[in-house]
LOTI-463513 format. One record per residue: residue in one letter; x, y, z of N, C-alpha, C in turn. Coordinates in Angstrom, 3 decimals. Layout:
REM residues N
@type:A	n.px:X	n.py:Y	n.pz:Z	ca.px:X	ca.py:Y	ca.pz:Z	c.px:X	c.py:Y	c.pz:Z
...
REM end
This chain:
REM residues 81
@type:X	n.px:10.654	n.py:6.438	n.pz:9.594	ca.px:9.251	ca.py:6.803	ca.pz:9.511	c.px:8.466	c.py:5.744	c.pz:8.729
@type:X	n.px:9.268	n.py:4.758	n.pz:7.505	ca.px:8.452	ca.py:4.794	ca.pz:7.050	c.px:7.930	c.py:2.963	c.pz:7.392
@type:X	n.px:8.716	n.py:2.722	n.pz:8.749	ca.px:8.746	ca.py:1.600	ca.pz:9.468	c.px:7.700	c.py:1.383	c.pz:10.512
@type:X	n.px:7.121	n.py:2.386	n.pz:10.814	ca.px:5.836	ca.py:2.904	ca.pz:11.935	c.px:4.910	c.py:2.602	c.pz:10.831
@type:X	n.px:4.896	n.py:3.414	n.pz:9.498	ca.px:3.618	ca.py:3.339	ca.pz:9.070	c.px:3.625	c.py:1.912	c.pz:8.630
@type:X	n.px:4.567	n.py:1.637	n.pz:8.376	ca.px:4.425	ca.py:-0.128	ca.pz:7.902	c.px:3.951	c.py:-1.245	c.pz:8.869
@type:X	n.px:4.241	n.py:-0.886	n.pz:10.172	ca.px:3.803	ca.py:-1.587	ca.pz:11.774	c.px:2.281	c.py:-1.040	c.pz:11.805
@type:X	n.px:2.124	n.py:0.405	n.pz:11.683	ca.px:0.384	ca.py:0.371	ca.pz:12.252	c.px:-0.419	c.py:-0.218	c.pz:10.957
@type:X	n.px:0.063	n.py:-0.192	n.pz:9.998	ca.px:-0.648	ca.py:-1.114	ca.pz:8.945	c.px:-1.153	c.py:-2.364	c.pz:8.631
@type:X	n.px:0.268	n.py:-3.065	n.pz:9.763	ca.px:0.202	ca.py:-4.421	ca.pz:9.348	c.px:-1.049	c.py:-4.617	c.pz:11.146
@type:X	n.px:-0.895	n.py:-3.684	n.pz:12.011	ca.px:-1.403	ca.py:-3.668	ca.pz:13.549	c.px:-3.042	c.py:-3.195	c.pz:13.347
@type:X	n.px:-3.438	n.py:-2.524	n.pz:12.018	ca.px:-4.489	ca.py:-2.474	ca.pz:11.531	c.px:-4.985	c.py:-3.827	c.pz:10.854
@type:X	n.px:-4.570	n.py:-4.337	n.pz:9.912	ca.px:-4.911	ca.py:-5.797	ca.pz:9.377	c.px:-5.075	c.py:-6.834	c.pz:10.774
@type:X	n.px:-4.237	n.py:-6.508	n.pz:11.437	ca.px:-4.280	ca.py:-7.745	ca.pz:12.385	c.px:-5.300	c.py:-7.603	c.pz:13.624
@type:X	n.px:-6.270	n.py:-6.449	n.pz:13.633	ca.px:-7.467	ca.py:-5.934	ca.pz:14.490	c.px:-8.155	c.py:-6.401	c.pz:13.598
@type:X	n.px:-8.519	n.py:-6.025	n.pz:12.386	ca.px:-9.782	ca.py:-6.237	ca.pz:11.851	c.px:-9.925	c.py:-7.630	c.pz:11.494
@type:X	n.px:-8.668	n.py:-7.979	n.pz:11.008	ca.px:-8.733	ca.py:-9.807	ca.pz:10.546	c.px:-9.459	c.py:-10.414	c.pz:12.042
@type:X	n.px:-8.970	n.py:-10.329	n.pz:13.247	ca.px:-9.324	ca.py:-10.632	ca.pz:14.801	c.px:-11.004	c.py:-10.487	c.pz:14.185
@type:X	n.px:-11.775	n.py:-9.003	n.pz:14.146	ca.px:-12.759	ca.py:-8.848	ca.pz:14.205	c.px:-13.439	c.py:-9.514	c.pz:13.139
@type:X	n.px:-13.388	n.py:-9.783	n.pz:11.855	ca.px:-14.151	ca.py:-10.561	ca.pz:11.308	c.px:-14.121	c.py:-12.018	c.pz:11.583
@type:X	n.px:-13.115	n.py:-12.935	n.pz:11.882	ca.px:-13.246	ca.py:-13.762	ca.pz:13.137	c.px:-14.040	c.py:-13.766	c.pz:14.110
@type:X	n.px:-14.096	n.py:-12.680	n.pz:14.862	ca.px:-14.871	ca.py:-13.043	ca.pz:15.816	c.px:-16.667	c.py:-12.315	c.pz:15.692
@type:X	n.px:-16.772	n.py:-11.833	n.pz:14.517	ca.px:-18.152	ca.py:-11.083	ca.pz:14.040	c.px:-19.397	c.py:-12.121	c.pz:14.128
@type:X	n.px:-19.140	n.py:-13.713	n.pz:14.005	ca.px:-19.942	ca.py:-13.944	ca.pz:13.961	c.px:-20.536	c.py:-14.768	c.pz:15.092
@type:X	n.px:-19.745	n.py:-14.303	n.pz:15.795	ca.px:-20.436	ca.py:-15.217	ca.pz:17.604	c.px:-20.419	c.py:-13.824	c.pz:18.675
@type:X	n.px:-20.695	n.py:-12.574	n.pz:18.324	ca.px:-21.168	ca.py:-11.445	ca.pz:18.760	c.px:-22.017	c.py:-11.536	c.pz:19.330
@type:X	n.px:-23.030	n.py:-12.098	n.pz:18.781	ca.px:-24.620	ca.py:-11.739	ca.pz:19.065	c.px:-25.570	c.py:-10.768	c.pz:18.638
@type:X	n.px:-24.794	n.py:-9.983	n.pz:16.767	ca.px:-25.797	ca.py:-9.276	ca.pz:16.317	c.px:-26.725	c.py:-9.743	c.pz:15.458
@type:X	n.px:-28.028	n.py:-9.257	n.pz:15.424	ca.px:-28.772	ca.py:-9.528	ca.pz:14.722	c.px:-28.061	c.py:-10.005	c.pz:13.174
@type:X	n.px:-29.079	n.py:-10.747	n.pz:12.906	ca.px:-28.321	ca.py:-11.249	ca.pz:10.928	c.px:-28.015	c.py:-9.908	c.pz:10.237
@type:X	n.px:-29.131	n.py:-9.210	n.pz:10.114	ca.px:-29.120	ca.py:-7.963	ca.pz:9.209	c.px:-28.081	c.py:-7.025	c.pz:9.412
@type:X	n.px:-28.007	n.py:-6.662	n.pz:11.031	ca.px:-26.395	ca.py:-6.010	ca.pz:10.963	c.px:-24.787	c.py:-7.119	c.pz:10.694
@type:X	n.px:-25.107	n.py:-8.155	n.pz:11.327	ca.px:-23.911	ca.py:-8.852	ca.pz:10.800	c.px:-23.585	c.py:-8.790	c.pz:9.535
@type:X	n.px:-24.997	n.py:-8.919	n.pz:8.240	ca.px:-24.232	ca.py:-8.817	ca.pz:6.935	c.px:-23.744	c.py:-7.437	c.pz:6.786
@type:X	n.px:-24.624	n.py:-6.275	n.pz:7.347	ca.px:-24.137	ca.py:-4.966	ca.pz:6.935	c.px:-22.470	c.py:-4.932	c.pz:7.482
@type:X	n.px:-22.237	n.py:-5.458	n.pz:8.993	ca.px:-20.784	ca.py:-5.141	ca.pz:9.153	c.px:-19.886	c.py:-5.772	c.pz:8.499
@type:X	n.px:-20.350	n.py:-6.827	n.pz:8.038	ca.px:-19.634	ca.py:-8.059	ca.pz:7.020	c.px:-19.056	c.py:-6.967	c.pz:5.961
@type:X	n.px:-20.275	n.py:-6.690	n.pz:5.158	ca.px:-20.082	ca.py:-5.666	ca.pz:4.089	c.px:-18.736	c.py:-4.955	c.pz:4.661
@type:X	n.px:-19.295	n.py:-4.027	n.pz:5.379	ca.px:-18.327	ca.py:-3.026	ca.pz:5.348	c.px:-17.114	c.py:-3.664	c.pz:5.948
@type:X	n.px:-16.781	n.py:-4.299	n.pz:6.493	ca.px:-14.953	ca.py:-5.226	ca.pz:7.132	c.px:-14.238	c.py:-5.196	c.pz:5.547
@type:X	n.px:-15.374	n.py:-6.051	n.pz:4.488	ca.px:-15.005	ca.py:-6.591	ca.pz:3.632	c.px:-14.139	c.py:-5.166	c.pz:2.783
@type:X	n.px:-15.018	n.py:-4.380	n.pz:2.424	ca.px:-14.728	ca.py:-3.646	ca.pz:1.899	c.px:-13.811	c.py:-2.820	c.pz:2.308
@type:X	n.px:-13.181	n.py:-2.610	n.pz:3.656	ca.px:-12.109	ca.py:-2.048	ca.pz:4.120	c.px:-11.365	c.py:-2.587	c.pz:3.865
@type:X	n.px:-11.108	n.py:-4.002	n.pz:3.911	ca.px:-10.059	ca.py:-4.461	ca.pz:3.666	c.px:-9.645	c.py:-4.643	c.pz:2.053
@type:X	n.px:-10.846	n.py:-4.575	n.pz:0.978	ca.px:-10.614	ca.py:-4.099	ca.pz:-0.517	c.px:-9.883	c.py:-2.418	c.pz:-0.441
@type:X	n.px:-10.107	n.py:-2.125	n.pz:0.051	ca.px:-9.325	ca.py:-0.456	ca.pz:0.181	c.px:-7.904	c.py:-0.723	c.pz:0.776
@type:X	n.px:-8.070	n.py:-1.106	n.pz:1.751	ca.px:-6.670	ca.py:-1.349	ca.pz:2.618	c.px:-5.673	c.py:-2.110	c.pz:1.577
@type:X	n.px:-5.991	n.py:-3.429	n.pz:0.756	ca.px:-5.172	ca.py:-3.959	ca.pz:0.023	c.px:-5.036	c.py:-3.199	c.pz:-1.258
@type:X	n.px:-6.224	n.py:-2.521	n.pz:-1.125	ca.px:-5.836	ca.py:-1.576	ca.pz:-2.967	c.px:-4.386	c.py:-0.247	c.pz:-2.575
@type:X	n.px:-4.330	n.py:-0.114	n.pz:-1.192	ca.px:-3.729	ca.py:1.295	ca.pz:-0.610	c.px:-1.910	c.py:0.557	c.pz:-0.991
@type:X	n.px:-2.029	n.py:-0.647	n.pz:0.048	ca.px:-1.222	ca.py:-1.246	ca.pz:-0.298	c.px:-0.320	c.py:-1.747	c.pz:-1.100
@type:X	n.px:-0.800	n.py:-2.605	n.pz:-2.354	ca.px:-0.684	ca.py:-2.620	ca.pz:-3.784	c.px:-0.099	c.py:-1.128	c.pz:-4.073
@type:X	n.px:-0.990	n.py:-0.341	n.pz:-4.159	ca.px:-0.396	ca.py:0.929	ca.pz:-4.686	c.px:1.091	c.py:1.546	c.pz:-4.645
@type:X	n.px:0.831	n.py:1.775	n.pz:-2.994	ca.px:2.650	ca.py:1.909	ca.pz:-2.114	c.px:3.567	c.py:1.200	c.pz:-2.637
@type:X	n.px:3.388	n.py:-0.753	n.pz:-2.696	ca.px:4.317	ca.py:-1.045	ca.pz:-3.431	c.px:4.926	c.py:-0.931	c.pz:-4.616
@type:X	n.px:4.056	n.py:-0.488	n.pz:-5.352	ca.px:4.483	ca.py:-0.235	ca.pz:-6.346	c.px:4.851	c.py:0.959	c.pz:-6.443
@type:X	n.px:4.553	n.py:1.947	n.pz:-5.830	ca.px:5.240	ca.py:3.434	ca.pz:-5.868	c.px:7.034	c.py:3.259	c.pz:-5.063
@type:X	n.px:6.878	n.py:2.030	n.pz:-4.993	ca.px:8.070	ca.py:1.862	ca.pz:-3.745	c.px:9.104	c.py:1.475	c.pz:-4.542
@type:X	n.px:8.624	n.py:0.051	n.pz:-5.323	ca.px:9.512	ca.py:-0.512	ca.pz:-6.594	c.px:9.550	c.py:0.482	c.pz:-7.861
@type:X	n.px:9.543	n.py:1.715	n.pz:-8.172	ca.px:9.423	ca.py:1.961	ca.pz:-8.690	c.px:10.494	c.py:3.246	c.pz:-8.256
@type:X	n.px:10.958	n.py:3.776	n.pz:-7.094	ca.px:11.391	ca.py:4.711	ca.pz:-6.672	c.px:12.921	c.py:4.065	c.pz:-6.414
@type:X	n.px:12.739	n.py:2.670	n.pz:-5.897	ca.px:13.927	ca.py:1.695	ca.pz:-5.693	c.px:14.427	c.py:1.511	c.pz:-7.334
@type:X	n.px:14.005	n.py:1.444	n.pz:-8.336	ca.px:14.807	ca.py:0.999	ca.pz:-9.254	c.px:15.306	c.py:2.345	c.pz:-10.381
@type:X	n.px:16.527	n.py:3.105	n.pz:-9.691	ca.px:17.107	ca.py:4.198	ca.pz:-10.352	c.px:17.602	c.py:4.099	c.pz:-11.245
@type:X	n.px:18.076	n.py:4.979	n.pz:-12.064	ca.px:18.771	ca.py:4.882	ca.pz:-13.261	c.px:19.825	c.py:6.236	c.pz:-12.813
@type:X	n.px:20.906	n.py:5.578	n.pz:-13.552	ca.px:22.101	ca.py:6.639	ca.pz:-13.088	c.px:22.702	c.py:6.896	c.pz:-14.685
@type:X	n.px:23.374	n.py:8.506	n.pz:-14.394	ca.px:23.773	ca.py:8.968	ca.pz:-15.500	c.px:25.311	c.py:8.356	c.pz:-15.963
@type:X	n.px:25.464	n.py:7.153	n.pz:-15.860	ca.px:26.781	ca.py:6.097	ca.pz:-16.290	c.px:27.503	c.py:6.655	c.pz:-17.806
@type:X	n.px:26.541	n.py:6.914	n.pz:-18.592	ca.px:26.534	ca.py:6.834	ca.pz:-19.874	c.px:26.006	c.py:7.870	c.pz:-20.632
@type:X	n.px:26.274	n.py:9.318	n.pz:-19.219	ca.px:25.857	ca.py:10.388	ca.pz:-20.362	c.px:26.553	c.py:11.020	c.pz:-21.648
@type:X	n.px:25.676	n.py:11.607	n.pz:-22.679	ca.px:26.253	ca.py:11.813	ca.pz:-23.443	c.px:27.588	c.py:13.003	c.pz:-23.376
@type:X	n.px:28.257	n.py:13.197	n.pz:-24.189	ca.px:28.994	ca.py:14.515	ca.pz:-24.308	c.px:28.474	c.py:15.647	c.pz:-24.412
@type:X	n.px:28.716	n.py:16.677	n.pz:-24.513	ca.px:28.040	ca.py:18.205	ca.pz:-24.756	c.px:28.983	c.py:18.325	c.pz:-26.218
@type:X	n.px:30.168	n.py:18.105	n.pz:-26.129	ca.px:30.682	ca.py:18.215	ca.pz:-27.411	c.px:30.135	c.py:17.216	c.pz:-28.890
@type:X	n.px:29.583	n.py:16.286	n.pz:-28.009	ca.px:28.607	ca.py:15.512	ca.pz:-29.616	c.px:27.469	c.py:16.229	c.pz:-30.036
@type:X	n.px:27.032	n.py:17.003	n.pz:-29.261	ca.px:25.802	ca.py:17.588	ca.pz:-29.790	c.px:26.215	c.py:18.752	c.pz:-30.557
@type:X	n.px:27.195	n.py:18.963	n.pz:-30.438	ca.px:27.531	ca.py:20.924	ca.pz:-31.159	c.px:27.823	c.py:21.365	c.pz:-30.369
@type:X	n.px:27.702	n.py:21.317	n.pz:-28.925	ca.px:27.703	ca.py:22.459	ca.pz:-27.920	c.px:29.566	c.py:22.362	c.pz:-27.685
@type:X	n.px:29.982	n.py:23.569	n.pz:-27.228	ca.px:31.468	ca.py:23.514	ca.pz:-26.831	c.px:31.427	c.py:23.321	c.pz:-24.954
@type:X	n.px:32.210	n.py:22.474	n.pz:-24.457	ca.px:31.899	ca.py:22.681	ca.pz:-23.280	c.px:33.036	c.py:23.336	c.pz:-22.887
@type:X	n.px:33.020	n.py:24.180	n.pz:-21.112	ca.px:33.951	ca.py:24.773	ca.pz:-20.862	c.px:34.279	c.py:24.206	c.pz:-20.021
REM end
C-alpha cells in the first residue's frame, strides 16, 4: 500500500512540475498567470511540507528499540514466578 501512495505522489509532482513548465506559453492573461503561479507554488510548499513530514514519521518508526537489556523483576523487589 504504501508503494501506490508513494507512485501517485511522485505521478502528482510530475503533472504539476509539467504544468508550471508549460504555464507560461498558455496564453493566459498576466494577472491569472501570476494568480496560478501563486497557487502551483504553494501546492507544491504543502506537497513538500506533507512529504518532509512522512519522512520523518517513517525514520522514526524504522528506528526500534528492542527489549535486549531488560531489567529483572527480581532487582526491583518484585518476586517473579
Amino acid at each position: 500500500m504504501q508503494y501506490n501512495k508513494a507512485m501517485r505522489r511522485a505521478y502528482i509532482v510530475l503533472i504539476f512540475g509539467a504544468w508550471v513548465a508549460v504555464l507560461p506559453y498558455l496564453g493566459f492573461p498576466y494577472s491569472w498567470k501570476n494568480i496560478l503561479s501563486t497557487i502551483s507554488g504553494l501546492f507544491f510548499v504543502y506537497l513538500g511540507y506533507v512529504l518532509l513530514h512522512e519522512s520523518k514519521v517513517r525514520e522514526n518508526k524504522e528506528h526500534k528499540t528492542f527489549d535486549n537489556f531488560k531489567e529483572n523483576r527480581s532487582f526491583n523487589g518484585e518476586e517473579t514466578q
